[in-house]
Every structure is written in structure tokens, then in C-alpha cells.
C-alpha positions, -999 to +999 in steps of 0.1 A: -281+428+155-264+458+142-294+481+154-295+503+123-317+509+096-325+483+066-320+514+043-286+519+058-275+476+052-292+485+014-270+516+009-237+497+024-247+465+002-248+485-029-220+497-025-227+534-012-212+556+014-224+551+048-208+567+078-181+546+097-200+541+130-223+522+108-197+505+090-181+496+127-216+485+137-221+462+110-187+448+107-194+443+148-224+426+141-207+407+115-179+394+134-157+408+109-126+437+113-137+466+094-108+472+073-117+439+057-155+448+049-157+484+040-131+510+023-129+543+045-128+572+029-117+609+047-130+637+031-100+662+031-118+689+010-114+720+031-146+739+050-158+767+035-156+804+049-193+809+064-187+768+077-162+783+099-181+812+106-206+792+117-187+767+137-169+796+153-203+816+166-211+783+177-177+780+196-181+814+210-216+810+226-210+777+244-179+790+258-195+825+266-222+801+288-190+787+305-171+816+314-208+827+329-208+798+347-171+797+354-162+767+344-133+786+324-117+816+337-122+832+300-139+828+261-108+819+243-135+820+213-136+858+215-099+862+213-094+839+182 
């Protein structure tokens, strides 16, 4: 009912971390709030330098296809 994997019921069963759209799909399909099934967890540790390198270049190129497109009148990305 939940439509995920029976690796991912095994994981949350045992007590392992699963990712909370799974969590909210099996509490859904349990009929069951999610607070009350499943302890989330944030992970606060902070993203290392070439993460944000990454996520930035990343940034930039999607909004270097919309300014070519002009869907925004500039790359904000290029400025930051």
C-alpha cells in the first residue's frame, strides 16, 4: 500500500534511517501520524566547501539557460 521497497519496511523495522517521504508513506499507509511512528532526525552538520562549489556551478548553469531564454532578466548565480 505504501508503494515502496520491502528493503526499505526492513530498514525502517529495524530500526534504521530511512528518508521521511518514506516514513510519511508508511505512516500513510498505516493510518498512523508520523510523529507517532518514526523519530525525525535533521542533519545540521554543515556542507562542505566543494558541496557548495558544486551546488553553486550547478546554480549558475540552470540560471545561465534562463537568462538565455529570458525567463529572468539576469544570472544572479554569477554575481553571488
Amino acid at each position: 500500500m505504501a508503494k515502496i521497497s520491502a528493503s526499505t519496511v526492513t530498514s525502517a523495522c529495524r530500526g534504521q534511517t530511512i528518508s521521511a517521504e518514506k516514513a510519511k508513506a508508511i505512516s500513510n499507509a498505516l493510518g498512523d501520524p508520523t510523529e507517532t511512528l518514526f523519530s525525525i532526525q535533521r542533519d545540521m552538520r554543515p556542507l562542505s566547501e566543494q558541496n557548495v562549489r558544486e551546488n553553486h556551478v550547478l546554480i549558475c548553469a540552470i540560471l545561465a539557460q534562463a537568462e538565455k531564454e529570458m525567463l529572468v532578466p539576469y544570472n544572479a548565480g554569477e554575481k553571488a
